[in-house]
N, C-alpha and C positions, 0 to 999 in steps of 0.2 A: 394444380395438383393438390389433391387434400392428404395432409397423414396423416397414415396407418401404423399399428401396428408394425403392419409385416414389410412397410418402406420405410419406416422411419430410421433403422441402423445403418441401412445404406447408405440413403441419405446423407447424414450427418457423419459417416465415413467419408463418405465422397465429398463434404463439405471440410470435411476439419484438413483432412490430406490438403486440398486443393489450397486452402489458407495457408498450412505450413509451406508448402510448394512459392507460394506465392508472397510470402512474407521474406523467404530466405532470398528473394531476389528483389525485391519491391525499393531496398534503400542504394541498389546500383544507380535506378533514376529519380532518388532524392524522395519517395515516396513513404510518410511514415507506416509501417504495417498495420496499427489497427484501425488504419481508412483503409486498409485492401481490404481485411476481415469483415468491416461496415459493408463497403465495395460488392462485395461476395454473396454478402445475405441478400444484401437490394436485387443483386441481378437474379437471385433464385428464387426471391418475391411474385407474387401478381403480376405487378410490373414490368418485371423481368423474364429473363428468356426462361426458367427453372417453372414459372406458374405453382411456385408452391404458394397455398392461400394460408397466412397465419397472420390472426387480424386477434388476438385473444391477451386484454394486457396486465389481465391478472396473472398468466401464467409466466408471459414475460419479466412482469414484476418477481414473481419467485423466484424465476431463474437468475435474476439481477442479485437479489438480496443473499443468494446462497451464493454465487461467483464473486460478492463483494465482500462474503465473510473471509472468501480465502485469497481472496486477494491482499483485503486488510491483514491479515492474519501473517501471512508470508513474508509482506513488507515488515511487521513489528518485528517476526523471527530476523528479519534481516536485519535489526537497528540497533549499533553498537554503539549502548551506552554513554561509552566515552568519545567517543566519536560526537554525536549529538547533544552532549552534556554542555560543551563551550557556548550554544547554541541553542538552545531549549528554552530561551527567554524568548528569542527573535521568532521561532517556530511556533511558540503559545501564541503569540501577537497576532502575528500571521493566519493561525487557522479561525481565533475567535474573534478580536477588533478588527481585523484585514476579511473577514468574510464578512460581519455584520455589515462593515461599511459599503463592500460590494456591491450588496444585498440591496440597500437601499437608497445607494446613489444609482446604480441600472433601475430598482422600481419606481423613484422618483421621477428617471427621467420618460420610460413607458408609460408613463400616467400622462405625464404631459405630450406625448408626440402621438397617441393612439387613443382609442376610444375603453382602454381599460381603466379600468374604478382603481384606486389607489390601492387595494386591497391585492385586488388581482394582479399589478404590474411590482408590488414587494414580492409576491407569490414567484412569479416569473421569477425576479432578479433572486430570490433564496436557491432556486432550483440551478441556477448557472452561478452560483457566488464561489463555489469550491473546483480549486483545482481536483485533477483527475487521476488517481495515484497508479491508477494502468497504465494511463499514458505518458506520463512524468517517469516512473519507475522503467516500462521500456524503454522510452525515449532517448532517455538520458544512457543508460546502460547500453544500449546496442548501438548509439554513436559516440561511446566511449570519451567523452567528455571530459576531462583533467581541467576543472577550476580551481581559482586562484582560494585560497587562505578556508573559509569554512562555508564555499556557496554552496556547493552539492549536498551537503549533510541538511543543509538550512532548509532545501529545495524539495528533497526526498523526507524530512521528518513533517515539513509544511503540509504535503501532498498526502501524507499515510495519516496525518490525524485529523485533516480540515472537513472533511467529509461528515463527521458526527456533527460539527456546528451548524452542518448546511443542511442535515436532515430535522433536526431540531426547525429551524426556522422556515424550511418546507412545511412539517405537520401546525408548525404556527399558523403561520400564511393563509396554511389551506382552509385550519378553523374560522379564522379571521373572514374569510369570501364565504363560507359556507354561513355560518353565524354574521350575518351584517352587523348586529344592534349589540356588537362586543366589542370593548372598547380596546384601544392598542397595548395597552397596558396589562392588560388579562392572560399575556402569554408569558408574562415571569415566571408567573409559579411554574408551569410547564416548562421553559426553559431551564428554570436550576434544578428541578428533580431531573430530568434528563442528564447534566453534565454529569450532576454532584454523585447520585447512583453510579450512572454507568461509571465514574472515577473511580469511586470508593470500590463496586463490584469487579470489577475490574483488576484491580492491584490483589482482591480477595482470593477472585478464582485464579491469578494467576500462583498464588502461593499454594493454594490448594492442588493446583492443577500439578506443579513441579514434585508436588510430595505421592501425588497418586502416580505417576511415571515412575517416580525414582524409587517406590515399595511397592508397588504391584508387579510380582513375579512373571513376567509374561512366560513360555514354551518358545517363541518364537519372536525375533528381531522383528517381522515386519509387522507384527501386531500395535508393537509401538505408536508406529505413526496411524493407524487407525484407531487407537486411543486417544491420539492428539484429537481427531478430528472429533470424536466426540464433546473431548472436553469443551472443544472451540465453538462448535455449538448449544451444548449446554448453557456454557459463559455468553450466547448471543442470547437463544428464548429467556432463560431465567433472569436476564437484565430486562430483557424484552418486557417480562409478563409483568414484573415489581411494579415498571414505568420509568426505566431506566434507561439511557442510551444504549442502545447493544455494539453497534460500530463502536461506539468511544470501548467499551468493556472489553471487546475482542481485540481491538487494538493496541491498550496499557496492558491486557497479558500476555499477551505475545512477544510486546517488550521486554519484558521482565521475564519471561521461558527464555528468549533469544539469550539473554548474559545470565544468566544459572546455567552450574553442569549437571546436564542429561542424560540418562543411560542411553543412548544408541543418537545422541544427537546430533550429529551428519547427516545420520538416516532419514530422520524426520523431518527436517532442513530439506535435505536434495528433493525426498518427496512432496513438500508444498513447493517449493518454488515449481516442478513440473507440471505439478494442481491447479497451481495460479497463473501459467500459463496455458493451461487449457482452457479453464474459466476464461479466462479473457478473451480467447479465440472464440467460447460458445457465448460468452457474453453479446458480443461485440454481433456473432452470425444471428443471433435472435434476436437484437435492436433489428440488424440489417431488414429481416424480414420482416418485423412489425413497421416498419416507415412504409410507406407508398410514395413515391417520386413525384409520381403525378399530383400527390396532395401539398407539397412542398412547395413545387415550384412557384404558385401564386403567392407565395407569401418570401419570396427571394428580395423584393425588395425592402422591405420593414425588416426582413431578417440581416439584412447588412447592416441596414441601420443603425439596430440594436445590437451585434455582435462588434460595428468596427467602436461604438462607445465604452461596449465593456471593455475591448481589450486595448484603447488608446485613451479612454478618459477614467471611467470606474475603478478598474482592476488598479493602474498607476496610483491613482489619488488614495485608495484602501490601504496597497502597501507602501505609501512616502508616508502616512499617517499612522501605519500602526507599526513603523521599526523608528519614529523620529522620536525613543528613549533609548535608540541606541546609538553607538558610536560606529556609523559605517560611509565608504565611499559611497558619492551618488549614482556612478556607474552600476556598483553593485547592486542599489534600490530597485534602478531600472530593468538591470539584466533578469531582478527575481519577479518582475513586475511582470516579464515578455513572459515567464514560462508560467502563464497561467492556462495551461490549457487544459479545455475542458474537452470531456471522452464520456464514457457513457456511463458513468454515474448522474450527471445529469437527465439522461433522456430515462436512467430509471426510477429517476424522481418525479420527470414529468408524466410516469403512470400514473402517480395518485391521484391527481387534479381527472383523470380519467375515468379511474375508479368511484372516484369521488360522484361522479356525477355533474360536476361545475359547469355552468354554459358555454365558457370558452377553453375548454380542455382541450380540444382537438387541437384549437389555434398554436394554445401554450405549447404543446407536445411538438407541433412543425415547426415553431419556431424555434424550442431547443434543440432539437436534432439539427437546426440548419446553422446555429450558434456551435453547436459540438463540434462540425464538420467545417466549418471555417477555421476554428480555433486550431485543431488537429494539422490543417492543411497548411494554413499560412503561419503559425507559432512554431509547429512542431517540424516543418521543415528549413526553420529559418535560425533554431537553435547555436550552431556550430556559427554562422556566420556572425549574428548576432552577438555572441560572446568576443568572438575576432575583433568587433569593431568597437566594442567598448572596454578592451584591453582587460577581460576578465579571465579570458584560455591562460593555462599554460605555454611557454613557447613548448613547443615539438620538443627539443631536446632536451626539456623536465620531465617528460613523460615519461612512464614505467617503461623500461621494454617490452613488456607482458602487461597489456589494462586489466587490472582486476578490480571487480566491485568495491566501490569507496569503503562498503561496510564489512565486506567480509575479508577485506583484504590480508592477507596472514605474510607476518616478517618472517623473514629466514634466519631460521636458527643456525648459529656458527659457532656454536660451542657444544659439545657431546661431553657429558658423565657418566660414569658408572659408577651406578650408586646399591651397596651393598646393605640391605633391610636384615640385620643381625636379632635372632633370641633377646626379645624385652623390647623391641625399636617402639616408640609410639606410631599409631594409626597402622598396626596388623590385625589380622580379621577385617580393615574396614575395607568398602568398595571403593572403586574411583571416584566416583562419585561426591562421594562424601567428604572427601578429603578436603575441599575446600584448598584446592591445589591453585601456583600460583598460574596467574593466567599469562604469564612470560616462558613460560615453559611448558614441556608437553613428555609426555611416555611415550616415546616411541616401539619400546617395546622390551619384554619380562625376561627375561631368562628364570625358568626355573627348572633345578636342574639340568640333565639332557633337554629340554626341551624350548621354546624359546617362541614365547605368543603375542601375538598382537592384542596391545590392550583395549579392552571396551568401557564403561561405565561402570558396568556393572561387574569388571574384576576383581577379584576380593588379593587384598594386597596379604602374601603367605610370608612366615619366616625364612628366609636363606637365598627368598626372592633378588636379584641382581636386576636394577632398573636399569634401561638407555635411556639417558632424562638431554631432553636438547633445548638450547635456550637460547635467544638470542643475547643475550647478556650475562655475564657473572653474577649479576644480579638474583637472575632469576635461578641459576644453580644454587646460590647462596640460599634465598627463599626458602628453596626445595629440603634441602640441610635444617633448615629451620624449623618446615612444617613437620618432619619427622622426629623432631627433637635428636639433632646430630650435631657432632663438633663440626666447626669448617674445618675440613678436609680440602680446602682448596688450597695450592700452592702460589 
């Protein structure tokens, strides 16, 4: 079946339902969801019972690079600061010397076991070097996971930022095989305009970006988050076009949007995380479709080969090598070592080597997909037990009674003020926003006069206003007393 037009909504109605459908029961029998979503696309493939024909891998690549903006993007909104700050050393190691090394002990060893040129088999091993922030981010999250002391932050900031080092060393690679007579050495300069930009651009647009949300008068709430999205692509092509990393650029301002206060930012929030799981559902259904089964399966044996090295001999030796300047159990080495799984950011890396024109693209491209799909099956359902046996879980009765996302996790407030904003208080006329209010406490809500509103960002704080200010600490009431130039009034 070819699309059209006038099948194409169907279609992909009929496709995305069936995915959700199939996803919300896939982990009763241990099955991670986005092999059902691969799953799914395969069988409406050529191949498959659906005979949909889509063999086109330039489009598939757009749709990858635009599903990974918001994926990246979602994950940084998700990543709390202080949360990942204890840990930001271990996570930088991890995405840059734990992938480089990946990189080129898997190409090392494809050089030697296959008839690929050394060029070709780093190419390979850059395209599978980076964990898979889709599949790490679901993963971990929908099997509610409670590790011990700071592994999940380690796991999830590793997975949302490793990706720019692995596309860097893709477009390397792929110069490298395209260009024979260029030496190894010739991809530095490429490599440090890529970080150094996309870092610096990056922390740019995100200060830029915080300021154009929080002074641009929108009419309407939900306009907001379709400014985000602009901006988030802006901050991707204008890294882009410099020659700058755009994943790394989307990613550090995201960070930095996520801990700054936001006019309507719940809003913006709840709407990417829904974004990015739809991207991944269409991500995932349009690999599905681009694979052909048939073309795969000749190459299932070099595909083990090389997939059970990465994830028992490469992957281990990149991360015992690039956290041994820190102080951690060897359990835990190992545990971050298992959750190397790779999704479909790799098989959208392996479009370029296609694009490209290379002689062995087709091979590279079956054999990551058949690298992805082991990685997925046997890591990512082996997660829970895995943790159990190297004594990294929480026991059961540490656990929240309610799992909530390690990052977005919000304490309960157990103290209530009311807080009286008297003729001459500092910070009236200003918005919420601005107030630089503490992040221990929260407005629950205004009393002015008769009337009594739920605050947003963009509230403008009035004279004779009566705050409910909640806080999980005295502390943070005290703060509060603070930021407005007031006596303690606390008893």
């Amino acid at each position: 079946m070819n699309l059209t037009i006038e099948n194409i909504l169907l279609i992909g109605s009929a496709l995305l339902i069936l995915s959700i459908v199939a996803g919300k029961t896939s982990y009763k029998f241990g099955v991670p969801t986005l092999v059902l979503f691969l799953a799914i696309g395969m069988l409406a493939g050529s191949d498959g019972f659906g005979g949909i024909h889509f063999d086109d891998p330039k489009i598939a690549q757009f749709i990858g690079v635009v599903s990974l903006n918001f994926i990246l993007f979602s994950g940084g909104l998700d990543t709390n600061w202080q949360t990942v700050k204890p840990v930001f050393w271990q996570g930088f190691s991890l995405s840059t010397l734990g992938v480089l090394l990946t990189a080129v002990l898997l190409g090392v060893f494809v050089w030697l076991v296959t008839d690929f040129t050394l060029y070709e088999g780093l190419l390979l091993g850059a395209i599978v070097s980076s964990t898979d922030a889709a599949a790490v981010f679901s993963i971990l999250r929908a099997k509610n996971l409670a590790l011990k002391t700071n592994l999940r932050p380690t796991l999830e900031l590793e997975s949302g930022s490793n990706d720019p080092m692995a596309y860097v060393l893709t477009i390397a690679f792929l110069g490298l095989v395209v260009n024979q007579d260029q030496e190894l050495w010739s991809i530095l300069p490429l490599f440090l305009t890529q970080m150094v930009l996309g870092g610096v651009l990056g922390y740019l647009f995100g200060i830029v970006s915080r300021l154009a949300i929080n002074r641009i008068r929108l009419d309407f709430e939900g306009l907001y988050p379709v400014l985000v999205i602009g901006l988030m692509f802006g901050t991707f092509s204008a890294t882009d076009f410099v020659g700058g990393n755009g994943f790394l650029a989307i990613y550090i301002c995201a960070v930095y949007l996520g801990n700054q206060d936001l006019i309507h930012k719940k809003a913006i929030m709840k709407m990417f995380d829904g974004l990015a799981w739809l991207m991944q559902i269409v991500l995932f259904l349009t690999l599905g479709l681009l694979v052909f089964p048939s073309e795969v399966v000749p190459f299932i044996g070099i595909g083990l080969l090389i997939s059970g090295f990465l994830i028992f001999v490469a992957r281990p030796i990149g991360v015992l090598i690039s956290l041994v300047f820190f102080k951690m159990k060897i359990r835990r080495r190992l545990y971050i070592s298992w959750v190397g799984l790779r999704g479909a950011v790799p098989i959208v890396f392996a479009t370029y080597p296609l694009l490209a024109g290379i002689e062995k693209a087709d091979v590279i491209f079956n054999i990551v997909f058949f690298i992805s799909l082991t990685s997925i099956l046997l890591q990512g359902t082996t997660l829970s037990a895995v943790a159990g046996w190297l004594h990294v879980a929480l026991p059961e009765k540490a656990k929240p009674k309610k799992p909530t996302d390690a990052f977005m996790e919000e304490y309960p407030r157990t103290i209530m003020k009311e807080i009286k904003i008297e003729e001459g208080t500092g910070k009236v006329g200003q918005r919420i926003v601005d107030l630089n209010f503490p992040k221990s406490a929260i407005i629950a809500m205004i009393q002015r006069g008769d009337k009594f509103i739920t605050p947003s960002g963009s509230t403008v704080i009035e004279s004779g206003d009566t705050l409910v200010v909640l806080s999980d600490n005295e502390k943070g009431i005290q703060d509060v007393y603070t930021m407005f130039g007031l006596s303690d009034l606390l008893e």
